[in-house]
GUMIMI-997627 format. One record per residue (C-alpha): residue number from 1; residue in one letter; chain; x, y, z. Coordinates in steps of 0.05 Angstrom, whole numbers, always signed. Each point is the difference from the previous one (the first is absolute). Example, Ala and Ser with C-alpha at 12.3 -4.5 7.8 and 13.67 -1.06 7.14 Angstrom:
<rec n="1" res="a" chain="A" u="+246" v="-90" w="+156"/>
<rec n="2" res="s" chain="A" u="+27" v="+69" w="-13"/>
// end
This chain:
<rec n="1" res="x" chain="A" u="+51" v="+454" w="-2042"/>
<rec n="2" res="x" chain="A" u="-37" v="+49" w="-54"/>
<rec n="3" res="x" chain="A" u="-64" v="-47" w="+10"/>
<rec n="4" res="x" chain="A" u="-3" v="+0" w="+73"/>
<rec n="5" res="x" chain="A" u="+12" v="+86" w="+0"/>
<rec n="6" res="x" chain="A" u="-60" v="-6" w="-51"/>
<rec n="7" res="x" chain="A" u="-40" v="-44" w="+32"/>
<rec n="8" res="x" chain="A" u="+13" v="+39" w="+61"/>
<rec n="9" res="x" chain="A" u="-23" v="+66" w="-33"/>
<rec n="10" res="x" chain="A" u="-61" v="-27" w="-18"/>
<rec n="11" res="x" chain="A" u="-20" v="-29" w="+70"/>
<rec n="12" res="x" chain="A" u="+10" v="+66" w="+33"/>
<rec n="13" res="x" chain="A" u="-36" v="+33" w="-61"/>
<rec n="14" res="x" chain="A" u="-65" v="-40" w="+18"/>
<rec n="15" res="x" chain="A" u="+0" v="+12" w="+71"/>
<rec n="16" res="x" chain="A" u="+5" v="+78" w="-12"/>
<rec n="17" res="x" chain="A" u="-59" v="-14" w="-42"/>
<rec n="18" res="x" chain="A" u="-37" v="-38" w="+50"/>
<rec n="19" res="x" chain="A" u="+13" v="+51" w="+56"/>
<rec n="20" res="x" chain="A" u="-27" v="+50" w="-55"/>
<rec n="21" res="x" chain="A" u="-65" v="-29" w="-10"/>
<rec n="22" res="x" chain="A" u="-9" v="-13" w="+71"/>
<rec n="23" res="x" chain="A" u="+7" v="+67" w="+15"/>
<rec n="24" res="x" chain="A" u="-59" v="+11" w="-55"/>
<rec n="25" res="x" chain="A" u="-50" v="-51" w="+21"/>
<rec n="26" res="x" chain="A" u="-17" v="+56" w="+68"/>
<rec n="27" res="x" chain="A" u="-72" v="+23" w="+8"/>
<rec n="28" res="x" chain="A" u="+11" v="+70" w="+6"/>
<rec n="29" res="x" chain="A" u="-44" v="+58" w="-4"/>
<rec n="30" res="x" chain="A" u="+2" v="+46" w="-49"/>
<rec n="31" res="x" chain="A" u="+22" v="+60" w="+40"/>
<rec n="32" res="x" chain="A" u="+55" v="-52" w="+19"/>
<rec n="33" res="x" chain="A" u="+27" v="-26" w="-60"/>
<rec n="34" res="x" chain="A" u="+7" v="+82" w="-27"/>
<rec n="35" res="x" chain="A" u="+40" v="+15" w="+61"/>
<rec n="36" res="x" chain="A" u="+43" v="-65" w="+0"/>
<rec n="37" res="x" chain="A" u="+3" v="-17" w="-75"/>
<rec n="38" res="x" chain="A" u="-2" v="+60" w="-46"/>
<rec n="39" res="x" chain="A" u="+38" v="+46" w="+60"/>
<rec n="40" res="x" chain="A" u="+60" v="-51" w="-19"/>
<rec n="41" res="x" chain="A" u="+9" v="+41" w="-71"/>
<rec n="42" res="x" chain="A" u="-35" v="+65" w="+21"/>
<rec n="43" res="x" chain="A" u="-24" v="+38" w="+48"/>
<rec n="44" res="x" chain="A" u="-76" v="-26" w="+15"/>
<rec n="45" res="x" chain="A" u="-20" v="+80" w="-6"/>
<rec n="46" res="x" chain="A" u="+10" v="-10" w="-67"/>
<rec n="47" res="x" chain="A" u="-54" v="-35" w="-28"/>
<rec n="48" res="x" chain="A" u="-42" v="+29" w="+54"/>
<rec n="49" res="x" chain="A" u="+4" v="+68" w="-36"/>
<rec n="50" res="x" chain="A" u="-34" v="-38" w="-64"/>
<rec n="51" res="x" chain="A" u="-68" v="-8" w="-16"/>
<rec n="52" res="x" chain="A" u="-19" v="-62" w="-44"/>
<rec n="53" res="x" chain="A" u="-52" v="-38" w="-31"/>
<rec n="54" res="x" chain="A" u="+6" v="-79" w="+28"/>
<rec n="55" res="x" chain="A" u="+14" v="-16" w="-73"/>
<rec n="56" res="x" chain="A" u="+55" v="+52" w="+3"/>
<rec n="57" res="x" chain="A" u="+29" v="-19" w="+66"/>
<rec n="58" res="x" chain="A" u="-8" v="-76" w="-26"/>
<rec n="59" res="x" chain="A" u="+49" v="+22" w="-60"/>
<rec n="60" res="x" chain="A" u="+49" v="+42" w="+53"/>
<rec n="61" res="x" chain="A" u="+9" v="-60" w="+45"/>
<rec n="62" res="x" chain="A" u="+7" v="-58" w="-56"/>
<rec n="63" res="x" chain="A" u="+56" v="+46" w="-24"/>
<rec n="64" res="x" chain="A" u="+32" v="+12" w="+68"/>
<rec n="65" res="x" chain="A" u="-4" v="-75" w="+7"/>
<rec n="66" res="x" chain="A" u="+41" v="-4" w="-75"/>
<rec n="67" res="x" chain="A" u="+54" v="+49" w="+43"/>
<rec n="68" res="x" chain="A" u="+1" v="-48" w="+48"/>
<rec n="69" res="x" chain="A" u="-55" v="+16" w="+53"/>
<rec n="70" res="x" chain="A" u="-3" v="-64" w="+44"/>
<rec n="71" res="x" chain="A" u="-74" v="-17" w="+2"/>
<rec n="72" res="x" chain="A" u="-39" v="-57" w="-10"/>
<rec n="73" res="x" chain="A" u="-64" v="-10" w="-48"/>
<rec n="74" res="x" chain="A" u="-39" v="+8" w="+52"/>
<rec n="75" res="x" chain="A" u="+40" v="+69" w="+38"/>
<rec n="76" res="x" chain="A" u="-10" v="+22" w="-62"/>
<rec n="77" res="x" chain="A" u="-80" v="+8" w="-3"/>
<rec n="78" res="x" chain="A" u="+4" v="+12" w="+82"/>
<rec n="79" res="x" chain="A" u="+44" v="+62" w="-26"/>
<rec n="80" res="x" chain="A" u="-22" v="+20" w="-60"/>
<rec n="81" res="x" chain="A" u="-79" v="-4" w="+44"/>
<rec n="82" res="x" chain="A" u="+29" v="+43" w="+42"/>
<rec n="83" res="x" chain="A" u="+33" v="+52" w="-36"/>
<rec n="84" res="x" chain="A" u="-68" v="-3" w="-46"/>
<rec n="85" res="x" chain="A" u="-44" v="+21" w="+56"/>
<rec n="86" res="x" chain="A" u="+46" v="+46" w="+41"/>
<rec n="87" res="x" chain="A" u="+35" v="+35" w="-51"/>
<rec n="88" res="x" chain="A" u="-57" v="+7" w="-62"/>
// end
C-alpha cells in the first residue's frame, strides 16, 4: 500500500513536470513573455520603470528564474534581448 501511494506520487510529480516544460518550450516574443511570464509575480509596469544594461537585465532575469520565473534557456535571451533594447 505505502509503495503504490509512492509510486503514485511520483507519476503525477513527472507529469506536472512535463506539462511545465511544455508550457516553456513556446516561441514567444519578448513583449509576450514580460506580459505573460514575469506579470505572474508582478505587475509587468514594474520592470518597465527600470533602465538596465543587457548584462544587468541578464543578472535580474537569471535571478527571477532562481524565484521561480518559468522560462526556458532560450525565453530567457528572447527576454533579457528585449528588456536590453527597450528598457536601456
Amino acid at each position: 500500500m505505502k509503495r503504490t501511494v509512492i509510486c503514485t506520487g511520483v507519476i503525477l510529480s513527472l507529469g506536472f513536470s512535463g506539462a511545465c516544460f511544455a508550457q516553456k518550450s513556446s516561441s514567444l516574443s519578448g513583449a509576450d513573455l514580460l506580459e505573460k511570464r514575469c506579470s505572474t509575480c508582478h505587475p509587468s509596469a514594474r520592470p518597465k520603470g527600470l533602465k538596465k544594461s543587457a548584462k544587468d537585465w541578464e543578472k535580474t532575469v537569471q535571478r527571477m528564474m532562481g524565484k521561480g520565473a518559468m522560462l526556458s534557456n532560450d525565453e530567457k535571451k528572447v527576454l533579457v534581448d528585449h528588456l536590453s533594447k527597450t528598457y536601456k
